[in-house]
N, C-alpha and C positions, 0 to 999 in steps of 0.2 A: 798900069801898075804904078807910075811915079804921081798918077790921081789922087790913089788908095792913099799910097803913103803921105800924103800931104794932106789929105783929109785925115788919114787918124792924128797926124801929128796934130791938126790944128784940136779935136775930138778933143785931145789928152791934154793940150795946154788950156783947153776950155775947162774942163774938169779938176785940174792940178788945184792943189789949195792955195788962193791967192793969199788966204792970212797966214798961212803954216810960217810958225817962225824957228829958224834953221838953227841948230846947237853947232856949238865948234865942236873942238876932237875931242876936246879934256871931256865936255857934258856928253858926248855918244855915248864915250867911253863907260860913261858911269851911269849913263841911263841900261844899255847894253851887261853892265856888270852887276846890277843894281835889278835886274829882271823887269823893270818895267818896258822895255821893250826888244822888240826879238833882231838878233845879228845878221848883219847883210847876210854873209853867208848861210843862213838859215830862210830867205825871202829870197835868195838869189834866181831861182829857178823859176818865180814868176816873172823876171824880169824881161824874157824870150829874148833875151838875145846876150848879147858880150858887154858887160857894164863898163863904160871907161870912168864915171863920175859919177859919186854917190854923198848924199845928204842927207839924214836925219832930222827929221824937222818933228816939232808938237803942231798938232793941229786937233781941233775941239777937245782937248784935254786928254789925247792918243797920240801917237808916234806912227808916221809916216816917211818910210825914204824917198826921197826924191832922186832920180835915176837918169842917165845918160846912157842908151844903150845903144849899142851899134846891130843894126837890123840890116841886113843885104846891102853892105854897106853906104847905108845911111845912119845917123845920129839922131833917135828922137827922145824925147823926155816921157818917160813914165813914172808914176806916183804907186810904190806899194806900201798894203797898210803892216805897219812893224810893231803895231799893241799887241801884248802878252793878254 
């Protein structure tokens, strides 16, 4: 099991957008209010598990959160896509 989960983490930070560039809170906020892109709370439930740490990032001209989720108590990083 501690295989699996060390293989997806590595899977998901292979796949994470390494250009995605991260908005502060003021730019979520207004991308998030602004409809271009969709609210943690509305992407939450892909996230499969308990998010302690969340990001909004652009990447290729779309919004993506970047995620901290706590999975059978471990911490891995997931990337959901947040475009309207």
């Amino acid at each position: 099991m501690k295989r699996l989960v060390i293989f997806l983490v590595l899977v998901l930070a292979a796949t994470a957008p390494a250009n995605a560039q991260c908005l502060s809170q003021a730019q979520a906020r207004e991308a998030v209010a602004s409809g271009k892109a969709k609210s943690l709370g509305s992407v939450a439930g892909a996230a499969g598990g308990e998010i302690v740490k969340a990001e909004l990032c652009q990447q290729g001209g779309g919004y993506v959160y970047r995620l901290s989720v706590r999975v059978n108590g471990q911490v891995v990083t997931r990337t959901v896509n947040a475009s309207r």
